[in-house]
NUKE-760957 format. One line per 10 residues: number of its first residue (from 1); for each residue x, y, z of C-alpha. Coordinates in Angstrom, 1 decimal, m for minus. Layout:
residues N
NUM> X Y Z | ...
This chain:
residues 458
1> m5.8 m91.8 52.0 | m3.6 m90.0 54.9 | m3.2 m87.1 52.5 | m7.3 m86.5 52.0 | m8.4 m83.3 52.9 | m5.2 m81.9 53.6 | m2.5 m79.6 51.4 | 0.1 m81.6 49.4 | 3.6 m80.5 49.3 | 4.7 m81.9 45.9
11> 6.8 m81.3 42.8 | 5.5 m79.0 39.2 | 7.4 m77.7 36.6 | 6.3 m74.1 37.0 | 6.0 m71.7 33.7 | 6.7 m67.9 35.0 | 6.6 m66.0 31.8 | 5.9 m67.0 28.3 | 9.6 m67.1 26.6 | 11.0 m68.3 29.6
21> 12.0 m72.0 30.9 | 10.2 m74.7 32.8 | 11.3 m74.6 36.2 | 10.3 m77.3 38.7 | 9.6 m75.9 42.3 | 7.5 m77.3 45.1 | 4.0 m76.5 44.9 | 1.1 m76.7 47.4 | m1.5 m78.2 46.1 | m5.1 m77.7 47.8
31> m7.7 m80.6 48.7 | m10.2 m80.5 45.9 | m13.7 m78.3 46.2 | m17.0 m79.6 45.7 | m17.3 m81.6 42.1 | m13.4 m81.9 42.0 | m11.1 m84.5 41.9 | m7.6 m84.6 43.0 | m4.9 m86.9 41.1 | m1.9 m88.4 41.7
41> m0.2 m88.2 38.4 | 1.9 m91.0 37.3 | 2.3 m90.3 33.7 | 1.9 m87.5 31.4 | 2.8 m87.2 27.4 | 4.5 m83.7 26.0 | 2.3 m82.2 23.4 | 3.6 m79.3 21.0 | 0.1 m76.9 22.4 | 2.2 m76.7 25.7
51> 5.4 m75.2 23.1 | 2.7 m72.8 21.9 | 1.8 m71.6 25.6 | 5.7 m71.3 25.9 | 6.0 m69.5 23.2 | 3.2 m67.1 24.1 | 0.8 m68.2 21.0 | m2.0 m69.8 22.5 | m4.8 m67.6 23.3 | m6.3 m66.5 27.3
61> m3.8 m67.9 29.3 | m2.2 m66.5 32.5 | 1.3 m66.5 34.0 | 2.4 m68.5 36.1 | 0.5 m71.4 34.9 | 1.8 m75.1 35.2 | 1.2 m76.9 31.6 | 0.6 m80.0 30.8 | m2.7 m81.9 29.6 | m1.9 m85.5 28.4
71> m2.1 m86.8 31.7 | m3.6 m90.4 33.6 | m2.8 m90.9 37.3 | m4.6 m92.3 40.4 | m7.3 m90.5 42.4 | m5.8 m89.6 45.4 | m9.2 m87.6 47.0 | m12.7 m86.5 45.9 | m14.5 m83.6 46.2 | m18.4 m83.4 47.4
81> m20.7 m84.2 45.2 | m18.1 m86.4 43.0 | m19.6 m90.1 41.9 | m17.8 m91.4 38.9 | m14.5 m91.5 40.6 | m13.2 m92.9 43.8 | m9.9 m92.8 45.6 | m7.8 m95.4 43.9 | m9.4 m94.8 40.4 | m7.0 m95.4 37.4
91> m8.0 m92.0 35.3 | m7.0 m90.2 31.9 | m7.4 m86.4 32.4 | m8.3 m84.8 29.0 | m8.3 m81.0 27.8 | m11.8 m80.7 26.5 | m14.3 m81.3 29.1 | m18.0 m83.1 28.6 | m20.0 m81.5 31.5 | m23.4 m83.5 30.4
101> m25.3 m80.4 30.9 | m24.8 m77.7 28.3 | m26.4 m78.0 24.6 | m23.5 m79.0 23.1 | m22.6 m82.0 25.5 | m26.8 m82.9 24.7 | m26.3 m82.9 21.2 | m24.9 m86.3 20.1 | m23.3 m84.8 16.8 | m21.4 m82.5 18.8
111> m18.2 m83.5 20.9 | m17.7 m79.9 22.1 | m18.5 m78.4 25.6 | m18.8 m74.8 26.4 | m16.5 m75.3 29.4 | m14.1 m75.6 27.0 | m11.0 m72.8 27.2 | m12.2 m71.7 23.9 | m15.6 m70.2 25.4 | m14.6 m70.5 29.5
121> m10.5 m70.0 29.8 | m9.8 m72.8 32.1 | m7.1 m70.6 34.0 | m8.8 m71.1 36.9 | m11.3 m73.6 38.7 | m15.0 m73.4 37.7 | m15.4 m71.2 41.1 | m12.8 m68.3 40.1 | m10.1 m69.8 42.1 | m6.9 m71.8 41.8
131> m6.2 m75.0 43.7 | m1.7 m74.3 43.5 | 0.5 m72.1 45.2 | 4.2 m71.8 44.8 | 6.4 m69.1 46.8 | 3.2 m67.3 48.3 | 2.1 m67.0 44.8 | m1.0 m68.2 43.3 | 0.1 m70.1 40.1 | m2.8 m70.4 37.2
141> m4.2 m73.5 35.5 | m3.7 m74.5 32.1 | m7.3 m76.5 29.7 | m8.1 m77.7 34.0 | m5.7 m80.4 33.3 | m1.9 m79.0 34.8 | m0.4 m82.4 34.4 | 3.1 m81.5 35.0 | 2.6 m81.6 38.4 | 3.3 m84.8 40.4
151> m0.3 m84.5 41.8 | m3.3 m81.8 40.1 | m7.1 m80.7 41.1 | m9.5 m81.1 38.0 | m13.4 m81.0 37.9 | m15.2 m84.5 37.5 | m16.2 m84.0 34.1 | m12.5 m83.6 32.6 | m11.4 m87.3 33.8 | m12.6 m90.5 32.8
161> m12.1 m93.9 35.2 | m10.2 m96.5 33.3 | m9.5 m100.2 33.1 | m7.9 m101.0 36.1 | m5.4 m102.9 33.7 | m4.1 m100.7 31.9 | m0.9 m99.5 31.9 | m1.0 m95.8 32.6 | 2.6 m94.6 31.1 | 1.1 m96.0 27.4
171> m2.8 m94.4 27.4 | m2.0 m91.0 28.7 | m1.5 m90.1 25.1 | m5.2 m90.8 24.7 | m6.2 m87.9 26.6 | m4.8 m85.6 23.5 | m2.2 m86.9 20.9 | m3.4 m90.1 19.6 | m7.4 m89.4 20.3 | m7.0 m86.3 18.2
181> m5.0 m87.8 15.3 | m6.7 m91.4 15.5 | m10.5 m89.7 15.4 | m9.8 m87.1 12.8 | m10.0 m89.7 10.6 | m12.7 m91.7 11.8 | m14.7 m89.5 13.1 | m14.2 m86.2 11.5 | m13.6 m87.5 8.4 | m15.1 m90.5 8.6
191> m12.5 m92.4 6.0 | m14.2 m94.9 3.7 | m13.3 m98.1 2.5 | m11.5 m98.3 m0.6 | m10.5 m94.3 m0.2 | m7.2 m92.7 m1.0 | m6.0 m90.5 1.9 | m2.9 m88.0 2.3 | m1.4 m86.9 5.6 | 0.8 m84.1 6.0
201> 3.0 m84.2 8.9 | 4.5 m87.3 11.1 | 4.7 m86.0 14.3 | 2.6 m88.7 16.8 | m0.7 m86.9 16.2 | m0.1 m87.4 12.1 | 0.9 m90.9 12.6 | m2.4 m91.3 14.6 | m3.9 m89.9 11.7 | m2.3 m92.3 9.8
211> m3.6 m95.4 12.0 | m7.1 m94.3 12.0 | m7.2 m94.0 8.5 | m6.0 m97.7 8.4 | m8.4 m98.7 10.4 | m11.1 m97.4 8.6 | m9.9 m99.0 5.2 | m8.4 m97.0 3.4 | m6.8 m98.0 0.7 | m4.1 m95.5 m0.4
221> m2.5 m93.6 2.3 | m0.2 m90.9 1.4 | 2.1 m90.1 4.1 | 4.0 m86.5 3.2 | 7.0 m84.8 5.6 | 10.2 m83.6 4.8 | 12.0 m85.8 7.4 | 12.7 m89.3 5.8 | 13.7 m90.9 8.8 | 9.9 m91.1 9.7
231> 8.7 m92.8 6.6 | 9.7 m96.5 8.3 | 7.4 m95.8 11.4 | 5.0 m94.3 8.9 | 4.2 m97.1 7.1 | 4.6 m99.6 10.4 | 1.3 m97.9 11.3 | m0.1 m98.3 7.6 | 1.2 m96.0 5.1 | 1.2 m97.3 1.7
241> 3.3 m94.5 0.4 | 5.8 m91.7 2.2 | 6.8 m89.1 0.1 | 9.4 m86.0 0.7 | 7.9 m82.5 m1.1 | 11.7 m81.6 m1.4 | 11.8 m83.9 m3.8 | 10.2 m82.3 m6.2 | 10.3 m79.2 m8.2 | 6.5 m79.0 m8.0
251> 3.9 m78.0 m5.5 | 3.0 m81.2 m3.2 | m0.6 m80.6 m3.8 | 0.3 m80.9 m7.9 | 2.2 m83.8 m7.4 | m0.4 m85.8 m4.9 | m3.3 m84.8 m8.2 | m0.9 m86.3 m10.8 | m0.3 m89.6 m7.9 | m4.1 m90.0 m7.8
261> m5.6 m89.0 m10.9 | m8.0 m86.4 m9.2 | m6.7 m85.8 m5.6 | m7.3 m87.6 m3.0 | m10.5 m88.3 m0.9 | m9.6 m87.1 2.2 | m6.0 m85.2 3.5 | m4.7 m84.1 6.6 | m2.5 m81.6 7.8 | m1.3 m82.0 10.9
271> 1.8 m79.5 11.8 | 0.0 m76.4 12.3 | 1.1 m74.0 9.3 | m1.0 m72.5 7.0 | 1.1 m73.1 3.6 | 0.6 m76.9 4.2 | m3.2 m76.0 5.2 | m3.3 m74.9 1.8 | m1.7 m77.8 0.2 | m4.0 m80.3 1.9
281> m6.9 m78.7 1.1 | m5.7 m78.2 m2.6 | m4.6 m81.9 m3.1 | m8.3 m83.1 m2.2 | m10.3 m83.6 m5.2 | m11.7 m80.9 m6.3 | m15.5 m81.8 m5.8 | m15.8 m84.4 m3.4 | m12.7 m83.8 m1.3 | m12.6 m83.9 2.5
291> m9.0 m81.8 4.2 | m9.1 m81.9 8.4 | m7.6 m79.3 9.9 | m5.8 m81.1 13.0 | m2.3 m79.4 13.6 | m2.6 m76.5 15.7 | m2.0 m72.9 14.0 | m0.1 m70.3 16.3 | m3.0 m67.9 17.9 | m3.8 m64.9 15.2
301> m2.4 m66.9 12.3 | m4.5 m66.4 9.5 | m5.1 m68.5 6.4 | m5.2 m67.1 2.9 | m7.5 m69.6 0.6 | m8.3 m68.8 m2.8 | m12.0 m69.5 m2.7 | m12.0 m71.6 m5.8 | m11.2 m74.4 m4.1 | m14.2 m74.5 m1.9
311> m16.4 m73.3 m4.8 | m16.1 m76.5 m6.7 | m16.8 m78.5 m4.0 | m14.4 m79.5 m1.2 | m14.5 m79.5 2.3 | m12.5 m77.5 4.9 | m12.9 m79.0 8.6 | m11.5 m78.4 11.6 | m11.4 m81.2 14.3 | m10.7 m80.7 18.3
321> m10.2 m84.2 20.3 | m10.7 m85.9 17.4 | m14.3 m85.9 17.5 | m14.5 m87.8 20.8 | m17.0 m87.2 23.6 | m14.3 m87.4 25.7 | m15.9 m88.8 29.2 | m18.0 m91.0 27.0 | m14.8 m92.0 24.6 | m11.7 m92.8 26.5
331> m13.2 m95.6 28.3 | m14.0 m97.2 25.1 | m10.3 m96.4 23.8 | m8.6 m97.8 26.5 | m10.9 m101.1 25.9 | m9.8 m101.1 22.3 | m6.3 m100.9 23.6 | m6.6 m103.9 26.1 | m8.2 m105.9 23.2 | m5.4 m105.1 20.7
341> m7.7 m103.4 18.6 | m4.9 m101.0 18.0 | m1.3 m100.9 18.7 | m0.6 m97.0 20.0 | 2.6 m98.1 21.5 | 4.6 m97.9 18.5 | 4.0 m94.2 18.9 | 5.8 m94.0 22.5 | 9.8 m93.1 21.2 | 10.9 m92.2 25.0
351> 10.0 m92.4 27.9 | 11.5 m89.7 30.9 | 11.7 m89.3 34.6 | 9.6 m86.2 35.8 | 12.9 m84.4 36.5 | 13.9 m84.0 33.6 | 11.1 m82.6 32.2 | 12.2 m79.9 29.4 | 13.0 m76.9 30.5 | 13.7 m74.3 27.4
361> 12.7 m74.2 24.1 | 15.5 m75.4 22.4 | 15.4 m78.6 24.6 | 12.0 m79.5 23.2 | 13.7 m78.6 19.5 | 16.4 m81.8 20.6 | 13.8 m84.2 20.7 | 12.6 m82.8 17.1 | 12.8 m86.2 16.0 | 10.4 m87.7 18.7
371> 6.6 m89.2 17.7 | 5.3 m88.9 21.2 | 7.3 m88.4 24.5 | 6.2 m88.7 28.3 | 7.0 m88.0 31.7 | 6.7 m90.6 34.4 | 6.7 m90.2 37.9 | 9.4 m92.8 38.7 | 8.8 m93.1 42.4 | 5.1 m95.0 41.5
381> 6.5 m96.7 38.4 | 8.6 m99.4 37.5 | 9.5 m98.0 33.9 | 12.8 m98.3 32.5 | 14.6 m94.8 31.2 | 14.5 m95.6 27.4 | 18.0 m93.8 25.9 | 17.7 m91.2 23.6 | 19.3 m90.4 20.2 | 22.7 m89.7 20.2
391> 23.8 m86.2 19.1 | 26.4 m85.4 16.9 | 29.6 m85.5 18.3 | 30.8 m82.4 19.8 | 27.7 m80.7 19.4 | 27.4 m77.0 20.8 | 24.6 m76.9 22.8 | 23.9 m73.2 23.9 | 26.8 m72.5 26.8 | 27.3 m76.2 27.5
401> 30.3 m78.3 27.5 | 29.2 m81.4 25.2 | 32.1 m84.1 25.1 | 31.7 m86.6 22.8 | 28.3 m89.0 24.2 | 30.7 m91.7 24.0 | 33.5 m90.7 26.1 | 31.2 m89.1 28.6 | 31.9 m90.6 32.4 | 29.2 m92.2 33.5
411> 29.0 m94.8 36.5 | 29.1 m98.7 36.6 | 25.7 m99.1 37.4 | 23.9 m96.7 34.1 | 26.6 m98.8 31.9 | 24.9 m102.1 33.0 | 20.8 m100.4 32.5 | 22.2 m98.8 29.3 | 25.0 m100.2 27.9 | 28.7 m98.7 27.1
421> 27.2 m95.7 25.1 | 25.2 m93.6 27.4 | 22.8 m91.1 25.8 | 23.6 m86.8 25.5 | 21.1 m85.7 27.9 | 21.2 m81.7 26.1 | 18.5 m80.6 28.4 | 20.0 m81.5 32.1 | 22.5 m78.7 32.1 | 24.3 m78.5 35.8
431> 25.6 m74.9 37.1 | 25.9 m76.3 40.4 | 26.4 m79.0 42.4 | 23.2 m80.0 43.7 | 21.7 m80.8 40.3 | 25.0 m82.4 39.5 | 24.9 m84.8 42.6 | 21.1 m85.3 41.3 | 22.5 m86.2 37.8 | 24.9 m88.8 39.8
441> 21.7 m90.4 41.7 | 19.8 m90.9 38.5 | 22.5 m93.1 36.7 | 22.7 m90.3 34.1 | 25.3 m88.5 32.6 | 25.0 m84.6 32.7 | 26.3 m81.5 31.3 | 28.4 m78.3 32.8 | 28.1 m75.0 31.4 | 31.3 m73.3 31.0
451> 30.4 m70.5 33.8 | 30.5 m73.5 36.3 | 33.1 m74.4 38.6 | 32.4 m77.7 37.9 | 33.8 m78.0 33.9 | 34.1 m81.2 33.7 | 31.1 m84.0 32.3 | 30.2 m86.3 34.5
């Protein structure tokens, strides 16, 4: 390609300081070094680890770092030394590397690498140095991945090469959310046929959960969250039951013995807190019981377990990429895919341009109500903006101006892609023109804060 070899001038949404926002800036991005691969991203998913980084409660990483690490793209250049990957590869980029070489990669009951963050922190390139710059700064990597970027510099062994088929904006997820939830049951847990199975938590990685444990047979699957609206899409994936614990004067874990007679054979907790961690484990049976540890507990967080729960017999697990060899794995579950094996897209709920990538924490709590979301590059992509929930109606959203979502001007041309109602975009806040004129250009109605001179919704 023209670009090979040379620095790229492109697009990133740029974390400065944990607590802060995202903010998208151009980035130079390097040619990759020996053993490196550089991507074009086309589409990346949003995963709640990136929240944590935000939120400063994911362990060794550095500031600024660009995030991101559900990504696939299109290999732009190789580095020496690089032969699984060409330019014009279809790729997934993935968070936990398989380098082939170290014991863990040679044991084949292990999925783990040691050039994982958790043993190497993947802030910067295997060689001690970054491949972005932004403002004369250097800016950090985040798991080698750095997928909110509109083109990123990973080593060969944390990408895979794909089908050229498939479509790129639905098996991103694979690099993270769905593989995770998907082979924590059938791998990690290794679901039987005929068992009874409870999952706690319906974000997309517990309806993965919920999929794989389909898929592996199981006949009773418990789906628990305190949202109702996600029990339909629960049991379109294959939950048999959905129940709320708010609904009940009684601890979940009491309530799931008394459903099953004994507990359950196998539960899942999948948000990340250590009461439900607690719950799942206590609602196995007591003897035979298998709970998988999948959600993601905030860095330090510890969990206290009366140890009679383990002494009888049950299992505490944790799983990371759902078990998967990942260079080994995503080929094979991008296969599945083509062949219909599975149906993953019914965990996609939006799909989103790159610039409008969140940028604060209480955008990402808008979408609270979203299974899996992801960024597309739109410029390589001929992906329709999906619309999102409405908010309520005059909703405060920090300093902005929110008009009713139906009343809200918005041109002739988004009113024939989107219909009369447009969707409240809370997230593309305008204090100046520049962003408002991009709002115009992208057929999508935005919001003024009051301090603007500009207090009108367009």
């Amino acid at each position: 390609m023209a670009t090979s070899g040379k620095v790229i001038r492109c697009r990133a949404a740029v974390a400065w300081a944990a607590g802060k926002s995202l903010s998208v800036e151009e980035i130079e991005v390097a040619p990759p070094k020996a053993r490196e691969v550089r991507v074009k991203m086309v589409a990346t998913g949003i995963c709640h680890t990136d929240e944590h980084v935000l939120e400063g409660n994911f362990p060794d990483v550095d500031f600024p770092v660009i995030l991101g690490h559900e990504g696939a793209g299109i290999v732009e250049s190789i580095g020496e030394g690089v032969t699984s990957v060409k330019p014009g590869d279809k790729v997934i980029l993935f968070p936990l590397p398989q380098c082939g070489e170290c014991s863990f990669c040679l044991n084949p009951d292990s999925n783990y690498c040691l050039k994982s963050h958790l043993t190497e922190p993947q802030n910067l390139m295997p060689d001690k140095t970054t491949r972005f710059t932004c403002k004369g700064k250097q800016i950090q990597h985040f798991l080698w991945n750095s997928t909110f970027a509109e083109y990123t510099v990973v080593p060969e062994y944390t990408l895979a090469k794909i089908d050229a088929a498939a479509p790129l904006d639905k098996v991103c997820v694979f690099a993270c959310g769905f593989s995770t939830g998907y082979g924590a049951a059938v791998n990690t847990a290794k679901v039987k046929l005929g068992s009874t199975c409870a999952v706690f938590g319906l974000g997309g990685v517990g309806l993965s959960v919920v999929m794989g444990c389909k898929a592996a047979g199981a006949s009773r699957i418990i789906a628990i969250d305190i949202n109702k609206d996600k029990f339909a899409k629960a049991k379109e994936m294959g939950a048999t039951e959905c129940i709320n614990p708010q609904d009940f004067k009684k601890p979940i874990q009491q309530v799931l013995t008394e459903m099953t007679g004994h507990g359950v054979d196998y539960s899942f907790e999948a948000i990340g807190t250590a009461d439900t961690l607690i719950a799942a484990l206590a609602s196995c049976n007591m003897n035979t019981g298998v709970c998988v540890m999948v959600g993601v507990l905030p860095a330090g967080s510890t969990v206290p377990i009366d140890p009679f729960l383990l002494l009888s017999g049950r299992t505490c697990k944790g799983t990371l990429a759902g078990g998967w060899k990942m260079r080994d794995s995503i080929p094979k579950l991008v296969a599945s895919y083509l062949e219909k094996k599975f149906n993953s897209d019914l965990l996609i709920t939006h799909t989103l341009p790159f610039i409008l990538i969140l940028t604060s924490r209480r955008d990402a709590q808008q979408l609270s109500e979203v299974h899996l979301c992801q960024l597309v590059d739109t410029a390589s992509s001929t992906i329709c903006n999906s619309s999102l929930p409405f908010l309520p109606l005059q909703h405060s959203h920090r300093d902005a101006l929110l008009k009713d979502a139906i009343r809200a001007a918005h041109s002739p041309a988004h009113a024939l892609l989107c219909g009369p109602s447009p969707p409240a975009l809370p997230f593309m806040e305008c204090e100046d023109r520049s962003t408002r004129n991009l709002s115009a250009v992208l057929l999508l109605p935005a919001l003024l804060c009051p301090s603007s001179p500009e207090k009108t919704v367009i």
